[in-house]
Every structure is written in C-alpha cells, then in structure tokens.
VEXROTI-698679 format. One record per residue (C-alpha): residue number from 1; residue in three letters; x negated, y negated, z negated. Coordinates in Angstrom, 2 decimals, padded with zeros to 5 digits. Layout:
<zanus>
NUM,ALA,X,Y,Z
...
</zanus>
This chain:
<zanus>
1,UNK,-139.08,-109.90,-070.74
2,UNK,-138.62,-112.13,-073.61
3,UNK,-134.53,-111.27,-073.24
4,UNK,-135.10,-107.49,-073.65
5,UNK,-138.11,-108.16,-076.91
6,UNK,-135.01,-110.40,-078.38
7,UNK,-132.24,-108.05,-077.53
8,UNK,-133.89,-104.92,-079.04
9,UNK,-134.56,-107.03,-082.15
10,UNK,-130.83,-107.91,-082.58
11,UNK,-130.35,-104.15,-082.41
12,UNK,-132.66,-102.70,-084.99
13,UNK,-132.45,-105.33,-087.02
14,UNK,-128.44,-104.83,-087.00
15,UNK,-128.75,-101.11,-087.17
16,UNK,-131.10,-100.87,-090.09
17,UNK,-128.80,-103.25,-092.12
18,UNK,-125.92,-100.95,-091.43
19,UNK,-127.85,-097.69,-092.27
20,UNK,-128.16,-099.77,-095.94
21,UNK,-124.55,-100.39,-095.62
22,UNK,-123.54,-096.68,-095.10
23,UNK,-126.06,-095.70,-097.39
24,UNK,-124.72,-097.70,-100.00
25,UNK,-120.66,-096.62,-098.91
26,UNK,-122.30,-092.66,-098.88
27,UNK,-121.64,-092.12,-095.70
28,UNK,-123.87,-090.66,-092.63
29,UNK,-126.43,-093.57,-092.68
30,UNK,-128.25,-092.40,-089.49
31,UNK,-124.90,-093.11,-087.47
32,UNK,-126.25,-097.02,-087.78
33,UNK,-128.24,-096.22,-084.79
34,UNK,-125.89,-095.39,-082.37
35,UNK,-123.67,-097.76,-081.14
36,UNK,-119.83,-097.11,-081.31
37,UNK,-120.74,-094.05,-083.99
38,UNK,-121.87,-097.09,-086.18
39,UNK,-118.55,-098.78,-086.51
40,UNK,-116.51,-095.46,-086.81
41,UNK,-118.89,-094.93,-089.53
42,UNK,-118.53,-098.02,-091.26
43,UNK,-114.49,-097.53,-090.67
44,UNK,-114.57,-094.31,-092.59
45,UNK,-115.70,-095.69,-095.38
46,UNK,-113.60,-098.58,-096.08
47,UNK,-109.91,-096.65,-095.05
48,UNK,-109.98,-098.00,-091.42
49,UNK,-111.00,-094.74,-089.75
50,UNK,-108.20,-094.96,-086.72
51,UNK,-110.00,-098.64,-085.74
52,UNK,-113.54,-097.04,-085.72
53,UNK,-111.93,-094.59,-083.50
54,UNK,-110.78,-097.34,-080.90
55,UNK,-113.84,-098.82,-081.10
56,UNK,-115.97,-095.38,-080.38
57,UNK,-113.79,-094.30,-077.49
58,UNK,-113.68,-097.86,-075.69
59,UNK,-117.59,-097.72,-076.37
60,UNK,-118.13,-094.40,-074.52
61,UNK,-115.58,-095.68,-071.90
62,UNK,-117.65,-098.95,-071.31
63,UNK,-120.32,-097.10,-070.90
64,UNK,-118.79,-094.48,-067.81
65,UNK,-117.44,-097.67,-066.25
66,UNK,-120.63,-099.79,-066.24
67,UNK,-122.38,-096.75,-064.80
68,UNK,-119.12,-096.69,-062.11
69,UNK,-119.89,-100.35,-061.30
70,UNK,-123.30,-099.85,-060.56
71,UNK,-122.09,-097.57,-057.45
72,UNK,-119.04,-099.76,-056.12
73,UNK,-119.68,-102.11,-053.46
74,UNK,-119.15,-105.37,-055.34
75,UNK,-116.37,-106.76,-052.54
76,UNK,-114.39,-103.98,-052.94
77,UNK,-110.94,-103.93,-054.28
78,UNK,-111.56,-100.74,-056.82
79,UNK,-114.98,-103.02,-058.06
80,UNK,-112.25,-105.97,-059.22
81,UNK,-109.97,-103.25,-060.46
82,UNK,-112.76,-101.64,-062.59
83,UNK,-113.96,-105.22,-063.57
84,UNK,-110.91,-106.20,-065.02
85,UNK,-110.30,-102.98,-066.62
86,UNK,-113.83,-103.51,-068.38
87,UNK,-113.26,-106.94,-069.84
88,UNK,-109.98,-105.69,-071.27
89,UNK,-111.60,-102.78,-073.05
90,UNK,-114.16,-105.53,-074.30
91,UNK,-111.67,-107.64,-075.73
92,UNK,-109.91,-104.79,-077.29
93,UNK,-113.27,-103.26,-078.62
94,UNK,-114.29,-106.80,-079.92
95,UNK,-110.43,-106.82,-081.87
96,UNK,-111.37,-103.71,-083.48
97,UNK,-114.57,-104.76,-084.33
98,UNK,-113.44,-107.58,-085.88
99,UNK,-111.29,-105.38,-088.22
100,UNK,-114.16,-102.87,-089.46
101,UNK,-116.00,-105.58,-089.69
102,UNK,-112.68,-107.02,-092.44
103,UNK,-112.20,-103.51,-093.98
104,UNK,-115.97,-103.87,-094.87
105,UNK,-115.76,-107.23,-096.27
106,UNK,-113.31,-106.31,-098.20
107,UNK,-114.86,-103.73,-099.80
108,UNK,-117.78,-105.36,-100.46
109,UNK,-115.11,-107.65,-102.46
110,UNK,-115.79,-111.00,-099.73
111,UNK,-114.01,-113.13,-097.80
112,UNK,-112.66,-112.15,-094.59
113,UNK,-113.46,-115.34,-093.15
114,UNK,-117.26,-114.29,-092.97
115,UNK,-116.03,-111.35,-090.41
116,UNK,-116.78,-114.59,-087.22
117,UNK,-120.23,-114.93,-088.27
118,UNK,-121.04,-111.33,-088.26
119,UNK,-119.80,-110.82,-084.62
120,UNK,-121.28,-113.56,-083.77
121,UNK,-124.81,-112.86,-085.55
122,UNK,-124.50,-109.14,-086.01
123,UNK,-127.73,-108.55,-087.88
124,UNK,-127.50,-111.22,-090.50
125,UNK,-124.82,-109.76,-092.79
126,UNK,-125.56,-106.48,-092.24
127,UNK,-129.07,-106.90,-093.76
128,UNK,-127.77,-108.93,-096.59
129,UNK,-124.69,-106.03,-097.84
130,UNK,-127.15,-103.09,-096.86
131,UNK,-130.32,-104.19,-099.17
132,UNK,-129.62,-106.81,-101.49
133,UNK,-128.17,-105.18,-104.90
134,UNK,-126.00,-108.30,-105.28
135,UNK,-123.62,-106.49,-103.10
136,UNK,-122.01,-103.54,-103.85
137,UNK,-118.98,-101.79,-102.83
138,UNK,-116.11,-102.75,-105.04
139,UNK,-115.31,-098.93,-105.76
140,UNK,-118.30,-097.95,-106.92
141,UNK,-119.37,-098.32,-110.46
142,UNK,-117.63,-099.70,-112.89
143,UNK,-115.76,-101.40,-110.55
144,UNK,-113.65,-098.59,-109.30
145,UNK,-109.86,-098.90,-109.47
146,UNK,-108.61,-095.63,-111.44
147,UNK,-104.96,-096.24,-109.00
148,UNK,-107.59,-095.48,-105.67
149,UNK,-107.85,-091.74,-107.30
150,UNK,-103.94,-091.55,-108.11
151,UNK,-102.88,-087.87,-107.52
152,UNK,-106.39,-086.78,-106.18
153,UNK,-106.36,-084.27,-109.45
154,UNK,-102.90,-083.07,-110.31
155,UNK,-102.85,-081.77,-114.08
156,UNK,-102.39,-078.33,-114.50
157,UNK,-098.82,-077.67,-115.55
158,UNK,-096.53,-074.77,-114.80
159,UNK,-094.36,-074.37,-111.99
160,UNK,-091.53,-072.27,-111.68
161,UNK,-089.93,-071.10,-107.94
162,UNK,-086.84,-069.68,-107.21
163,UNK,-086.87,-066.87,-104.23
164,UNK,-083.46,-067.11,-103.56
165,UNK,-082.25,-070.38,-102.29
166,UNK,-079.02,-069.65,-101.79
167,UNK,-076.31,-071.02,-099.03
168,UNK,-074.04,-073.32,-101.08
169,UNK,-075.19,-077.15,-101.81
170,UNK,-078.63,-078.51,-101.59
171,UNK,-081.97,-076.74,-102.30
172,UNK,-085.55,-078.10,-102.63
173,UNK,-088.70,-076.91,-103.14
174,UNK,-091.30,-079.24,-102.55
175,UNK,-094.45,-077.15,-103.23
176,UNK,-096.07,-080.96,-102.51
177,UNK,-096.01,-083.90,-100.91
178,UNK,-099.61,-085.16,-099.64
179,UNK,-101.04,-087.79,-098.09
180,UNK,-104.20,-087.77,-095.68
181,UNK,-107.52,-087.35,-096.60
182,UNK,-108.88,-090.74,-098.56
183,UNK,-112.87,-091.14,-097.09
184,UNK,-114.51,-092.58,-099.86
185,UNK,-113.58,-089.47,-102.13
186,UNK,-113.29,-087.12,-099.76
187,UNK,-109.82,-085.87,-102.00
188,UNK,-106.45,-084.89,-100.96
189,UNK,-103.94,-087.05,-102.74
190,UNK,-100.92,-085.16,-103.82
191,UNK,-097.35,-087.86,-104.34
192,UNK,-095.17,-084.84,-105.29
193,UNK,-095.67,-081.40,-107.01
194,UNK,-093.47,-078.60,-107.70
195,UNK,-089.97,-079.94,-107.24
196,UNK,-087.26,-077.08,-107.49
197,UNK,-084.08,-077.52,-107.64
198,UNK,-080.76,-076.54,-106.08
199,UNK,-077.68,-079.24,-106.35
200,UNK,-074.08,-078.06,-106.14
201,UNK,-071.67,-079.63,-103.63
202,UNK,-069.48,-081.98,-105.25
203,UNK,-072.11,-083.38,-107.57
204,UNK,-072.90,-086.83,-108.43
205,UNK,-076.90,-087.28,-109.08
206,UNK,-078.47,-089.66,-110.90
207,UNK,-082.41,-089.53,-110.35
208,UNK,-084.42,-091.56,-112.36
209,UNK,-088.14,-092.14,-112.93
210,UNK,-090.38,-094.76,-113.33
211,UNK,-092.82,-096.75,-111.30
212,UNK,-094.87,-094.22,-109.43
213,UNK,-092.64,-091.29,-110.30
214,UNK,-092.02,-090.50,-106.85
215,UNK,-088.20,-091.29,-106.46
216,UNK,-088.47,-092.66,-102.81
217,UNK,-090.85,-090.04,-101.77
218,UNK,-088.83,-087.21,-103.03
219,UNK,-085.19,-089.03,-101.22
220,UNK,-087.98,-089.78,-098.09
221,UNK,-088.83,-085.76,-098.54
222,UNK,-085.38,-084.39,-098.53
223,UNK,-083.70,-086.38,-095.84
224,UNK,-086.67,-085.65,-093.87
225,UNK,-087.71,-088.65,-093.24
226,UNK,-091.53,-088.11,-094.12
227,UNK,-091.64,-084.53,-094.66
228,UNK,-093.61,-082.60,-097.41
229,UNK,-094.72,-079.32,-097.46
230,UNK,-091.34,-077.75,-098.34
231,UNK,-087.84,-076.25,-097.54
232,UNK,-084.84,-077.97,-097.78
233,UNK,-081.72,-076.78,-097.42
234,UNK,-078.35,-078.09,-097.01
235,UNK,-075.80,-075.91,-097.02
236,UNK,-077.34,-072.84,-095.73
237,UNK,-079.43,-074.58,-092.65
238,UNK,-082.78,-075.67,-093.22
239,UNK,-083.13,-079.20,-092.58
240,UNK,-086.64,-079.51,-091.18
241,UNK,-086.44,-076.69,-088.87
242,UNK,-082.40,-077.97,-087.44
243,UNK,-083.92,-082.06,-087.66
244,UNK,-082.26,-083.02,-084.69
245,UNK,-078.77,-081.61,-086.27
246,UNK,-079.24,-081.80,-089.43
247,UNK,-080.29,-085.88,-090.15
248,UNK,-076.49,-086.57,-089.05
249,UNK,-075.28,-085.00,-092.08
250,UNK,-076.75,-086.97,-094.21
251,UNK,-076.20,-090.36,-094.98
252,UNK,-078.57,-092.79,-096.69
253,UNK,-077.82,-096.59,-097.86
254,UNK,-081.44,-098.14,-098.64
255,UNK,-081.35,-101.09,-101.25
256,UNK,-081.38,-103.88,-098.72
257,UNK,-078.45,-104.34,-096.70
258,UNK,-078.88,-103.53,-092.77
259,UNK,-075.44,-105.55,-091.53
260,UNK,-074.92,-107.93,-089.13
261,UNK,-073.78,-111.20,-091.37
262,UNK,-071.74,-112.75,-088.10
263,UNK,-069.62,-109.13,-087.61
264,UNK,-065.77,-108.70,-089.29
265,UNK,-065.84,-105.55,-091.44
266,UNK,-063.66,-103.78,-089.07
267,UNK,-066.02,-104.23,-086.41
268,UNK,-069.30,-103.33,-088.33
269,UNK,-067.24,-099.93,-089.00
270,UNK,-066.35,-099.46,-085.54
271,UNK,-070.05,-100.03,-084.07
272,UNK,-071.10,-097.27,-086.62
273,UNK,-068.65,-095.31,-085.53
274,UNK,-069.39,-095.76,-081.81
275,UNK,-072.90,-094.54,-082.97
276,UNK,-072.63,-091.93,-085.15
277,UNK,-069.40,-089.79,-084.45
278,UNK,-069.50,-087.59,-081.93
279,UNK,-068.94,-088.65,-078.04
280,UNK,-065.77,-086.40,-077.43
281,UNK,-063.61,-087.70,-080.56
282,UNK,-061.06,-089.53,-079.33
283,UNK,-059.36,-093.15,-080.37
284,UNK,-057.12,-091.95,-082.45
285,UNK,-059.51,-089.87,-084.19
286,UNK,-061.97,-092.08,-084.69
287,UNK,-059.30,-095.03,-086.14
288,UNK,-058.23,-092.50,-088.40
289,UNK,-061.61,-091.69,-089.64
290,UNK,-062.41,-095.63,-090.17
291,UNK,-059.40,-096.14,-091.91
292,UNK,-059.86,-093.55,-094.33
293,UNK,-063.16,-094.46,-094.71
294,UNK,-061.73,-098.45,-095.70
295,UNK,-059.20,-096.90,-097.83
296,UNK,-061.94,-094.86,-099.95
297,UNK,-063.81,-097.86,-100.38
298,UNK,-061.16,-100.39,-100.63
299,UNK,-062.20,-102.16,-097.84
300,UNK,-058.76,-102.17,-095.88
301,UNK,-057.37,-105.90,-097.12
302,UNK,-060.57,-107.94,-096.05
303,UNK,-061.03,-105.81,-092.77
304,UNK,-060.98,-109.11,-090.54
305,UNK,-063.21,-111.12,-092.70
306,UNK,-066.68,-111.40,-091.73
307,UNK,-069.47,-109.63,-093.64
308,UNK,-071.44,-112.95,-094.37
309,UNK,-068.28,-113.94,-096.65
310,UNK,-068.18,-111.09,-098.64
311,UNK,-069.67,-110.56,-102.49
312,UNK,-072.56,-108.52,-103.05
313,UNK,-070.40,-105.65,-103.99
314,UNK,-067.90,-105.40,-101.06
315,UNK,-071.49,-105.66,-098.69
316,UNK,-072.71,-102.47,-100.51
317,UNK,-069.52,-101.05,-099.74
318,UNK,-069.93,-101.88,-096.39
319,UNK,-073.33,-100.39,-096.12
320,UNK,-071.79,-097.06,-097.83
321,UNK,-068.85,-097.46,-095.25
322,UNK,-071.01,-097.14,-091.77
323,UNK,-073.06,-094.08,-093.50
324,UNK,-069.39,-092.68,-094.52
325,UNK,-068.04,-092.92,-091.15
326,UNK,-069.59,-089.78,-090.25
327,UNK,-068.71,-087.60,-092.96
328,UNK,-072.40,-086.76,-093.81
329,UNK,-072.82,-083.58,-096.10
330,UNK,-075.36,-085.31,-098.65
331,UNK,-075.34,-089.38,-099.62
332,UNK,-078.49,-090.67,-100.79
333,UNK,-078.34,-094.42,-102.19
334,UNK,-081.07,-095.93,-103.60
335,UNK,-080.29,-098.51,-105.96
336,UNK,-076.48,-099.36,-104.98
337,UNK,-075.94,-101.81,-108.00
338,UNK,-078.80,-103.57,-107.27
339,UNK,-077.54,-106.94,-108.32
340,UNK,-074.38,-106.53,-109.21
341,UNK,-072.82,-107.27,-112.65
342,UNK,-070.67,-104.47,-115.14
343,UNK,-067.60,-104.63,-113.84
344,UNK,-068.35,-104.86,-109.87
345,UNK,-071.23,-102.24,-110.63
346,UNK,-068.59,-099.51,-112.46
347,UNK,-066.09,-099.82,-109.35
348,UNK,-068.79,-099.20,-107.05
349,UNK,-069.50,-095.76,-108.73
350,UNK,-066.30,-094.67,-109.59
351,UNK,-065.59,-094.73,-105.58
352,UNK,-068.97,-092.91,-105.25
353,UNK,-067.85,-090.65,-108.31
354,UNK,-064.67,-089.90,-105.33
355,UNK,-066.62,-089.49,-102.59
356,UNK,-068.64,-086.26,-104.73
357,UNK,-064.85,-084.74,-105.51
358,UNK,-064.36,-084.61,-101.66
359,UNK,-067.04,-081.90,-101.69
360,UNK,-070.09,-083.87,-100.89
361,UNK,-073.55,-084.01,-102.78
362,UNK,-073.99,-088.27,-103.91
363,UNK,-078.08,-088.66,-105.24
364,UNK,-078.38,-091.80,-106.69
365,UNK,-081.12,-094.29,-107.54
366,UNK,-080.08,-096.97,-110.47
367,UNK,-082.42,-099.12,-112.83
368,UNK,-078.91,-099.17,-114.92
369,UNK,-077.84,-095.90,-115.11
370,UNK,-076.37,-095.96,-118.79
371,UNK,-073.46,-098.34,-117.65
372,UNK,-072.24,-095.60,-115.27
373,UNK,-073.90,-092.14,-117.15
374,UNK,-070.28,-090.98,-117.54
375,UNK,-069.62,-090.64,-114.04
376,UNK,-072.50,-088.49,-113.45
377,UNK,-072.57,-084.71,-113.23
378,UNK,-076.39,-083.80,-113.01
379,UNK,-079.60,-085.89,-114.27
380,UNK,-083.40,-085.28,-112.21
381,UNK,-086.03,-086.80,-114.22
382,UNK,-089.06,-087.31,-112.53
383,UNK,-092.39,-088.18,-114.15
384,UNK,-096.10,-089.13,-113.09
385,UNK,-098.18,-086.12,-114.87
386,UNK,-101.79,-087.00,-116.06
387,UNK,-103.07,-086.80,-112.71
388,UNK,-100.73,-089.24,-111.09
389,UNK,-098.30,-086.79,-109.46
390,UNK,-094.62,-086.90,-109.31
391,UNK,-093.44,-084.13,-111.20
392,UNK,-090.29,-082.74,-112.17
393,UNK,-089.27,-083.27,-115.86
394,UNK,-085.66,-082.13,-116.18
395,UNK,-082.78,-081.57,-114.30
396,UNK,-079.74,-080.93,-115.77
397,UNK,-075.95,-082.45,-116.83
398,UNK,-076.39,-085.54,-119.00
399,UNK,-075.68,-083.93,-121.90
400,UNK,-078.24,-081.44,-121.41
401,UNK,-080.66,-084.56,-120.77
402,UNK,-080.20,-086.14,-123.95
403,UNK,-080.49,-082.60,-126.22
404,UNK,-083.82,-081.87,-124.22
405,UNK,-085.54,-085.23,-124.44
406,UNK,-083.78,-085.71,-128.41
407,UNK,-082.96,-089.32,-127.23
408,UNK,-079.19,-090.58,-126.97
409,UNK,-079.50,-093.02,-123.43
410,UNK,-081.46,-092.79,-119.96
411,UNK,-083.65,-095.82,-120.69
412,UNK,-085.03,-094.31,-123.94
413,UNK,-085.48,-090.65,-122.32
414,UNK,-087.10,-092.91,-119.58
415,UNK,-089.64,-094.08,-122.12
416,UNK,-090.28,-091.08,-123.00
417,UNK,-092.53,-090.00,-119.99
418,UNK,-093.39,-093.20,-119.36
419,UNK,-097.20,-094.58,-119.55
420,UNK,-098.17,-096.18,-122.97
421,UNK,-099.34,-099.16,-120.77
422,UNK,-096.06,-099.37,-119.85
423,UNK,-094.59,-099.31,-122.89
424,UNK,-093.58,-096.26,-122.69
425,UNK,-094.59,-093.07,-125.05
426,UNK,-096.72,-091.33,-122.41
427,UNK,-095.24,-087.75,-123.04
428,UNK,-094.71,-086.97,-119.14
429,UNK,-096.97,-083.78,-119.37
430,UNK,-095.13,-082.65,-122.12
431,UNK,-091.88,-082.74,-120.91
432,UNK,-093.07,-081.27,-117.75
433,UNK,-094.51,-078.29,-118.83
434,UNK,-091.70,-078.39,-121.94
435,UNK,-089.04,-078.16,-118.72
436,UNK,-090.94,-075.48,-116.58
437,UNK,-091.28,-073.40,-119.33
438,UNK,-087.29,-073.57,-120.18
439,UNK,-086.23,-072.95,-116.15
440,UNK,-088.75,-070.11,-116.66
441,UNK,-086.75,-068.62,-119.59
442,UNK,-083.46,-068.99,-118.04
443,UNK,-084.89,-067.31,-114.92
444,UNK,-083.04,-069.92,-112.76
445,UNK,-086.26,-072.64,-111.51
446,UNK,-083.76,-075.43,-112.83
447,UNK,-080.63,-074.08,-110.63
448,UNK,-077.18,-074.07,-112.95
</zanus>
C-alpha cells in the first residue's frame, strides 16, 4: 500500500514539474501527464523531437508487451522471448530519456551532468526548472540568440525567373532551399532564395560569398546532394528527376582530401577508375582514359610514388584526377588552393582553366580568388540578405563584377555585401535587389 501512495507521488509530483517546464518552453503543458507524450513534449521544445519520438513509441510498446506477459505462461519459450525483448526496449527508452532529459538541460543553459540525477529522482529537477524563475529557457528573453532565427524571415527583395531553361550548359533555379520546421518558433528556415542562373559549357566559375552566404548549400543543391526545391539542369536532363544517371556526370573534390596515403598515384587512379567508369570499357580503354587524365594534370612522372609523399598540390591533383577519370559533365571544387602558396596555387588553376576548354562547366570555391581572377570566365556572388538568406547578388564575367559592385578586386566587392560586424559594408540587400532589377531589364534572369 505504502509502494503505490509513494509511487503515485513520484508521478504527480514529476508531472506537475514538467507541465511548469512546458509551460515555461510554450509548449502543450497538459502532455506532462501522460507518460511517453511527456518526453516527446519536452523533446519538441528543445530540437530533439526524433528522441521524444523513440521514447513515445517504445512507451506504447512497453505497455502492449506487459499486457502480453500477463497472458504467457511464465515457462514458456515466447514468455523469455518477450522478456528479453522488454528489457531491451527499456534500456533503449532509458537512452533516449537520458537525451531529452540533455536537450532540456541545455536549454535551460545547465550542465549535462545533472541529466543522472533526474533519471534517477525524476521529480526533483523537474519541480525546480518548471517553478522557480531562476530558470529560464536560454532562448527566451533577452537571452535569445538572433543566429536561432537565421532565415526564418527572408527580406523582401525581387526575384527574377527565366521560363526557358534551355538545353545547353547548366541551369538553376532554386526557388529555395529550406530546412525543417524549428519547434520553438514554429518558422520555416529558408538557407537559399531565388537562385537563377544558367552557366555555359566551357566556363570556369568562381563563386564567392561569405560566411553564411550559402556557397556549400547551393554546390550541395546542384549536385543533388541535399536537394532544394528546384530544377537543375545539366545539359538538357534534369538532374533530380535522372539522380541515379545523372550524379556520375558530375564530379566534386571537397576541401579535405579523401586518398589513401599508403596507395602509388597510379593505383589511386586505377581504383577510381574500377569504380566509376563503366563495367563494359575495356583495358585499353580505361589505360587510355587514366593516362590522359595524368597527362592533364601532370601527374604522369610521379605515377609510382605513393600519395603520402606527395606536396599538397600534386594531392589536390590527385583528388581532381579520380573525379576526372570519369569525364563528368560539371566539376565542382570547393576550395582547391586551400593551402597552397602563389605559384603551386596558379598551376593548379590554369590545369582547371584546361579542363573548362575541353567543354566542361569547372564551379569553384576559393578564399583567394584575386591571384587566379584572370583565369575565370563567370563570377556568382552570393550574399546573406537582411533576413539571413543566401541570395544571389551578381553573376556575371569578372569584368562585369567589378563595373557593377564599382570596386576593382573580389575581396573588396566581397566586403561589399558583407555584415558591418564583419567588417564588411553591409550592402547585401542592395546589391541584391540592385542585381534582380538589372537581369529584369535585360530580360535574361542573369543568363548571358
């Protein structure tokens, strides 16, 4: 008798201190009564809503098998089965738990150390974050972090489309690029908005932007790699609809290398080969095709040496080399001279320069694009508007760039849209609307 007194105690006592704790997070505070509902709750409102999910379905399921065990003879082989399928759904219910229990700490700006004592006295920290005003969730206030509502209100620019994508080169039109739902503001969260563009095959593009500009999730966008509401084309075939095809012409060298240090260069390019050309190409084919792709990048007189022993430069060209191997359409690198000095930096464009003269589209990401500008045929600016959203600011030759933003280098037209707190001169609206308004005149949505 006295169990069941203390037991029920534990429960309101735990459930009214969560009803403060949703109250205070403004979320459903009558959910604090119902166990399993309670933690999604609680999830919800600290950006952990996939745990509270785990722990709300293992709580219903619980509760079907401990009615199920109730009806099984206990000897029985199914009763043991059950059993043990019970205390694993306990333990995992318990994990997730545990990391509610975290995301709420964390909120509430505390330790996550303090997560052991509330499983293990459930009430007592509930009652202390739901009703004393000590406590208070950390975006609330004037605590709230301006960066947690980052794109949740896009500023209202223009936007010019083009109805006629065309078959020749690359198009894009991201209409946007949005992330899920956040809980505490119940806002959608736009990354990208109103990208339109169309890039000519045998084109070398620079994009450049700042922090928060949206440079990865535009590449990420187009190669379809974390798709936006959009249409891309490449060449004529739509590469979201044709994914399966379509990601194997294009070719994409991220800023880290991905090479095996212990392989010879002539073997790294044969394993990419092996994986990426297609299963009826023959030898000889396919040691032609490597040794073209060597002699493009110079990589033929060091072809036995092992990857680990080569400079920074010759790796990047090794990293270009197994995305080269199958002759992708468009070449995405994002930040290529990372670390590399003038000299080794200018070689390693001027073969990317002769990879766009074979025909193929080359986007580029570089923090150093003024040591190379020469080289390049096209310029996409991107900019973070008022709101927070990637938006597009110019695109055009270099030449054009410089006349449009009045500035004579890529760093200081970079400034330009950049924030003041930045040290920037926080124009970015201005240029954005400045540049829809010209593609708008020319009747062309940016495409030359």
């Amino acid at each position: 008798m006295l169990d069941t007194i203390l037991k029920i105690l534990v429960y309101v006592l735990t459930s009214v201190g969560i009803y403060g704790i949703l109250k205070k997070m403004k979320e459903t505070p009558w959910w604090a009564f119902i166990p399993g509902l309670r933690y999604y709750g609680l999830s919800r409102a600290c950006e952990r809503e996939q745990d509270g999910k785990i722990v709300l379905g293992t709580e219903i399921i619980l509760r079907i098998l401990g009615f199920v065990l109730n009806r099984i003879q206990p000897e029985s082989n199914l009763f043991i089965a059950v059993l043990v399928l019970v205390v694993v759904l306990i333990i995992i219910n318990v994990i997730y738990i545990v990391r509610v229990v975290i995301g709420v700490l964390h909120t509430f700006d505390l330790p996550q150390k303090y997560a052991a004592a509330w499983v293990i006295l459930p009430f007592v920290f509930p009652l202390i974050l739901g009703f004393n005003n000590k406590y208070q969730p950390v975006y609330l206030g004037q605590k709230i972090d301006d960066e947690l509502l980052a794109g949740t209100a896009p500023a209202s620019l223009t936007a010019a489309l083009d109805d006629d994508p065309g078959d020749d080169g690359l198009v894009v039109h991201v209409r946007a690029r949005k992330v899920n739902e956040l809980s505490r503001f119940r806002a959608t969260r736009y990354l990208l908005k109103d990208i339109n563009l169309t890039i000519p095959n045998g084109t070398l593009v620079l994009l450049l932007g700042g922090s928060g500009s949206g440079k990865t999730t535009l590449i990420n966008a187009i190669n379809g790699y974390e798709k936006a509401d959009a249409k891309i084309m490449l060449n004529g075939r739509d590469i979201y609809k044709e994914y399966g095809q379509m990601k194997y012409r294009i070719g994409f060298v991220p800023q880290q290398e991905l090479l095996r240090m212990n392989d010879t260069v002539i073997r790294t390019l044969r394993d990419a080969a092996d994986l990426r050309l297609p299963k009826e190409t023959t030898p000889e084919e396919k040691n032609r095709i490597i040794n073209d792709v060597m002699d493009t990048l110079g990589l033929t007189a060091g072809k036995e040496g092992l990857v680990s022993k080569k400079s920074g430069g010759m790796k990047k060209r090794i990293s270009i080399g197994t995305e080269l191997i199958s002759d992708p359409d468009l070449f995405i690198l994002d930040e290529p001279d990372s670390g590399l000095d003038g000299v080794i930096a200018r070689e390693l464009f001027e073969r990317l320069r002769e990879i766009a003269d074979r025909g193929k589209i080359v986007l580029v990401i570089t923090h150093t694009p003024d040591r190379v500008i020469d080289l390049f045929d096209k310029v996409i600016v991107l900019a973070r508007d008022s709101g927070k959203v990637g938006r597009l600011a110019f695109y055009g030759s270099p030449d054009e760039a410089r006349a449009f933003f009045e500035r004579d280098t890529m760093e200081r037209i970079l400034m330009c849209v950049n924030k003041k707190e930045d040290g920037g001169e926080g124009r970015a609206d201005e240029f954005i609307e400045k540049y829809a308004q010209l593609t708008k005149e020319r009747g062309t949505s940016g495409n030359e």
